[in-house]
C-alpha positions in Angstrom: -2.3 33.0 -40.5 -0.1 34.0 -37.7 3.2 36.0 -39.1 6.5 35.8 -36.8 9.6 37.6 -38.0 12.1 36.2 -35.5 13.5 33.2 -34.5 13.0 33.9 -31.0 10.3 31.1 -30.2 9.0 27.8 -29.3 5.9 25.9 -30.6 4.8 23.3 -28.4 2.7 21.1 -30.5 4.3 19.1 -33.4 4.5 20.9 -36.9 4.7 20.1 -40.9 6.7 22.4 -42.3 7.8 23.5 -45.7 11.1 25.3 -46.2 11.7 28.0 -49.4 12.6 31.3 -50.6 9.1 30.9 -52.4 8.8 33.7 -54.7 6.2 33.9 -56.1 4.5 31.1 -54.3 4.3 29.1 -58.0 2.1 25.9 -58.4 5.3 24.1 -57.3 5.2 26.3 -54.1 1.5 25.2 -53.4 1.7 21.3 -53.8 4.3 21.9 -51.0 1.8 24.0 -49.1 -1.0 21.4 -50.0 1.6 18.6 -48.4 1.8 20.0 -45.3 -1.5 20.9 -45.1 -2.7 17.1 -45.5 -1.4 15.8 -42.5 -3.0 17.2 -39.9 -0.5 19.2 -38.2 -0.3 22.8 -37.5 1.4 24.0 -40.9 4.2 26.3 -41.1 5.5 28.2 -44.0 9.3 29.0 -43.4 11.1 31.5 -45.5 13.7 34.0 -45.1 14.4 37.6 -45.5 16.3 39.3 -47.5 16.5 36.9 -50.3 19.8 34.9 -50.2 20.5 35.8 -53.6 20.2 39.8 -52.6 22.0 38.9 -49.0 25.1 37.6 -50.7 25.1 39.5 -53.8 23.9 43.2 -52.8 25.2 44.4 -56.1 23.2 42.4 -58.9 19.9 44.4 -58.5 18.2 41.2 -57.6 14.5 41.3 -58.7 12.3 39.6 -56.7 8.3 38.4 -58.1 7.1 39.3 -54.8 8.4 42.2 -52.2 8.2 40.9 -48.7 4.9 42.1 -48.2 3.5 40.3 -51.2 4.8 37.1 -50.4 2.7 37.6 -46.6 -0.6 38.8 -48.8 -0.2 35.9 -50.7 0.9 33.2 -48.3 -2.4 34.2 -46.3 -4.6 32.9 -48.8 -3.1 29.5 -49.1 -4.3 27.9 -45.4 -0.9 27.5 -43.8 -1.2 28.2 -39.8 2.1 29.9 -39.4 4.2 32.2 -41.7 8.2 32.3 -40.3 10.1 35.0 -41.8 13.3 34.0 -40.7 15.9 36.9 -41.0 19.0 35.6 -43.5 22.2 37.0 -41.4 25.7 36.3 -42.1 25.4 33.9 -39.0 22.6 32.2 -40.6 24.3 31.8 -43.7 27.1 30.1 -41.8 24.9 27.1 -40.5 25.6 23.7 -41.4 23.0 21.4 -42.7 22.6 19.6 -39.3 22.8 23.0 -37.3 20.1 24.3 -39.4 18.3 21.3 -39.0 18.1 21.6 -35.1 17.5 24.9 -35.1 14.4 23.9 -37.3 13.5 21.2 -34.7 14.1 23.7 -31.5 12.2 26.8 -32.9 9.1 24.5 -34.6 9.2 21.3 -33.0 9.0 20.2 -36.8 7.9 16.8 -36.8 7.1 17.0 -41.2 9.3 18.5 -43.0 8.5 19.1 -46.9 10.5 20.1 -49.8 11.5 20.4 -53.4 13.6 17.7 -54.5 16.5 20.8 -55.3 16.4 22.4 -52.3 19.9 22.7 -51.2 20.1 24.5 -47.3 22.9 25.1 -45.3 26.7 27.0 -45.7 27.3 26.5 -49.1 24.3 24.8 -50.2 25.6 21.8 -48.1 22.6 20.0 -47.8 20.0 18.2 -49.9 17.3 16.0 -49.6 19.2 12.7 -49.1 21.0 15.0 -46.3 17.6 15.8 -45.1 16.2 12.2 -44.9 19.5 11.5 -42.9 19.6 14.3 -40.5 16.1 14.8 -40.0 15.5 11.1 -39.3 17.7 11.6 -36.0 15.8 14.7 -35.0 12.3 12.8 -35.3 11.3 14.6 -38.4 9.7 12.8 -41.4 11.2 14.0 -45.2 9.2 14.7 -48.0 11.2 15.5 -51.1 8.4 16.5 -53.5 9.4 15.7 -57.8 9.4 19.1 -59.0 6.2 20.6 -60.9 6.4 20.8 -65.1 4.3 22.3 -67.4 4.1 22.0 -70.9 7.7 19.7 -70.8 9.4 23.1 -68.7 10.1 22.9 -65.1 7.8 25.4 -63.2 10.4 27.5 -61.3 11.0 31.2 -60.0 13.4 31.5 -62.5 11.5 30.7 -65.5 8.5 33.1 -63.8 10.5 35.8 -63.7 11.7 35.3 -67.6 8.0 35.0 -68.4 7.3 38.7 -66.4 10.0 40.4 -68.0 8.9 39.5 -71.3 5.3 40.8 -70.9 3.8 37.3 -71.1 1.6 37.4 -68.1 -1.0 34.9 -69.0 2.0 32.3 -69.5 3.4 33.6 -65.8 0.0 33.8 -64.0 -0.4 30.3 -64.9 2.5 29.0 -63.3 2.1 31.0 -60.6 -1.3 29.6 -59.9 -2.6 33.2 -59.8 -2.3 36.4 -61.1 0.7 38.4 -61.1 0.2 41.5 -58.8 2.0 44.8 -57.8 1.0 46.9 -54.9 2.3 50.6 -53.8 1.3 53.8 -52.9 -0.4 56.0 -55.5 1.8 59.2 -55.8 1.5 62.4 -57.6 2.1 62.6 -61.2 2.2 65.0 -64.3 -1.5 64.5 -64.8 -1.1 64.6 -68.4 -3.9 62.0 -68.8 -6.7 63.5 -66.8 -5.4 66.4 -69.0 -6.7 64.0 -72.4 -9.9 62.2 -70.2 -8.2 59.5 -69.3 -7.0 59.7 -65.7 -4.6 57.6 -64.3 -2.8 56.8 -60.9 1.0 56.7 -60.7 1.9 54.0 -58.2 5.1 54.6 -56.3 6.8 50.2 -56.4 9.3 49.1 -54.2 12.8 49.1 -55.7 13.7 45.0 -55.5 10.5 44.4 -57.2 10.6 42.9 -60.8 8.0 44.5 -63.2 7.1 43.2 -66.3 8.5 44.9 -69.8 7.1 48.4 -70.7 4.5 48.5 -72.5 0.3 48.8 -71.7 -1.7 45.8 -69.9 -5.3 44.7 -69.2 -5.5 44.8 -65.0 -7.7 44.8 -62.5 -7.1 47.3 -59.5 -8.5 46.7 -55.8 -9.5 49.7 -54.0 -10.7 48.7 -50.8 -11.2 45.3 -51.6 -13.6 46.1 -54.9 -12.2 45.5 -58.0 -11.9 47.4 -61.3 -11.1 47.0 -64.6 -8.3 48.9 -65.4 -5.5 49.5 -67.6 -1.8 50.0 -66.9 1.4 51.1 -68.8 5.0 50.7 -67.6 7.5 53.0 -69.1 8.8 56.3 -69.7 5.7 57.7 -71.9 8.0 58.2 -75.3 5.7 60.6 -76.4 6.5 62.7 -73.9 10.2 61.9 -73.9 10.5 61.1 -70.0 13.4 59.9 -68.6 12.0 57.9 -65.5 10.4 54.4 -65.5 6.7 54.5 -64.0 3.5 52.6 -63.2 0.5 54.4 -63.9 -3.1 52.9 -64.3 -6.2 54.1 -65.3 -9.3 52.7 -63.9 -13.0 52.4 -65.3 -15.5 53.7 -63.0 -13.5 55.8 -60.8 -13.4 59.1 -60.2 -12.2 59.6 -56.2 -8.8 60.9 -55.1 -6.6 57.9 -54.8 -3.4 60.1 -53.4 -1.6 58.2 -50.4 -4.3 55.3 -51.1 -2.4 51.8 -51.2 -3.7 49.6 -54.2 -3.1 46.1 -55.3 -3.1 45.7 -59.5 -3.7 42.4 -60.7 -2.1 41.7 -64.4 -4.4 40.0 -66.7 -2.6 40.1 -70.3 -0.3 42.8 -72.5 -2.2 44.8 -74.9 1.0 46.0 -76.9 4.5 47.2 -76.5 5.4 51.1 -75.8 5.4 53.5 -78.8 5.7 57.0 -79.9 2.7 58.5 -81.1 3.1 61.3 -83.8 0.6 64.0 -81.4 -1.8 64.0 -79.0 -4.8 63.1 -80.7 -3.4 60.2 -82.1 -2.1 58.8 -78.5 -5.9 59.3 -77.2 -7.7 57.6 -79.8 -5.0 54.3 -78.9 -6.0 54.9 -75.1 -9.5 54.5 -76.3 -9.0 51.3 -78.1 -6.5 50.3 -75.7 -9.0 50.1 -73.0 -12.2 48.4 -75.2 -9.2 45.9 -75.6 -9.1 45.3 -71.7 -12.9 45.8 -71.1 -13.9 43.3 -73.8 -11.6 40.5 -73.4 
């Protein structure tokens, strides 16, 4: 998959596009993905960066499922010829539907054009998909407005993912995502209070606009050049040790190499339990212990 971060080009064979902020990349993302994929064109993934939602409202903290360069790791495994990042500038923002529509048409000679069936694009949210058939019909592009995705009676949506995360409930959010939930950073240094108990763990450094799930220890899997391990991870401020800062730290089965500066990618399969205080150290080891035969077994 080819990734362009500009606007600044011109495809000369036809396209099928599909148009998103696409965190995440749900199930609802794929069919999309799946759409464009089934006719035969080049395919072309267009999204835009920053989010709008952090773009027009800096101060809310915005979490996003995916950091940029998780939403590239992931669109690369879903077949897609072309990955358009398009940057989201006040100018942009001030495109009308029609504008945005020819620029669509000039940039990726779209000839497909596939979408959810609430999409809204354009200066205030102008557009829609009856705007779409409308517009795009006089630009010799072909509309698909895809019924949105449900499961279990809810609507599958970004929103509802990230509710799911925050809550801890990964299986739940890995299904809807249509894979598992991952985080990936630098591994940093740490207080190396668990190699001090045999347990050693990596402190991953995460990017600030990504959303983690609640505190608390989880069954994961971490990559280290590709090779997976089982692994376990906590998220919180270690109450037993009355920090004040939020981290990520993860220790891994079978591993015993420096890690420092290494960039890993942690899958989460499933939350063991929430965060506690432990009364001492010896009874916080023997939960470690049964805290990982919970990850290794299940």
């Amino acid at each position: 998959m080819k990734i362009i971060e500009n606007l600044d080009i011109s495809i000369k064979n036809k396209t099928a596009v599909t148009l998103g902020n696409f965190d995440g990349f749900h199930i609802g993302h794929r069919r999309l993905v799946d759409k464009i994929k089934a006719t035969g064109l080049e395919t072309v993934i267009f999204t835009f960066s920053p989010h709008p939602v952090r773009f027009f409202a800096p101060d809310k903290k915005f979490k996003t499922i995916y950091t940029e360069e998780e939403k590239k790791l992931t669109a690369g495994t879903l077949g897609a010829d072309l990955y358009i990042n398009c940057p989201f500038t006040e100018a942009f923002s001030r495109l009308s539907p029609e504008e945005f529509i020819r620029l669509l048409k000039e940039t990726t000679n779209c000839a497909y054009l596939a979408i959810g069936e609430n999409y809204s694009f354009g200066k205030n949210k102008a557009g829609n998909a009856e705007t779409l058939r409308k517009i795009g019909a006089n630009y010799g592009i072909e509309a698909a407005v895809l019924k949105n995705v449900s499961y279990d009676g809810t609507r599958v949506s970004s929103t509802h993912i990230r509710a799911l995360i925050k809550d801890g409930l990964m299986e739940q959010a890995n299904t809807l995502l249509g894979a598992p939930y991952f985080i990936t950073g630098r591994v940093v240094h740490g207080k190396q209070r668990g190699g001090d108990m045999g347990f050693p763990t990596v402190n991953t450094e995460i990017a600030s606009e990504k959303l983690l799930p609640g505190d608390g220890v989880y069954a994961t899997t971490t990559y280290i050049n590709s090779r997976p391990y089982p692994s376990v991870t906590n998220i919180g401020k270690n109450p037993t040790f009355h920090n004040t800062a939020r981290t990520v730290e993860t220790h891994i089965t079978d591993y015993n190499g420096d890690l420092y500066g290494e960039k890993l990618k942690i899958d989460f399969r499933f939350k063991i339990r929430n965060e506690k205080t432990f009364s001492d150290k010896t009874e916080l080891i023997e939960q470690i212990r049964t805290d990982i035969i919970t990850a290794l077994i299940s």
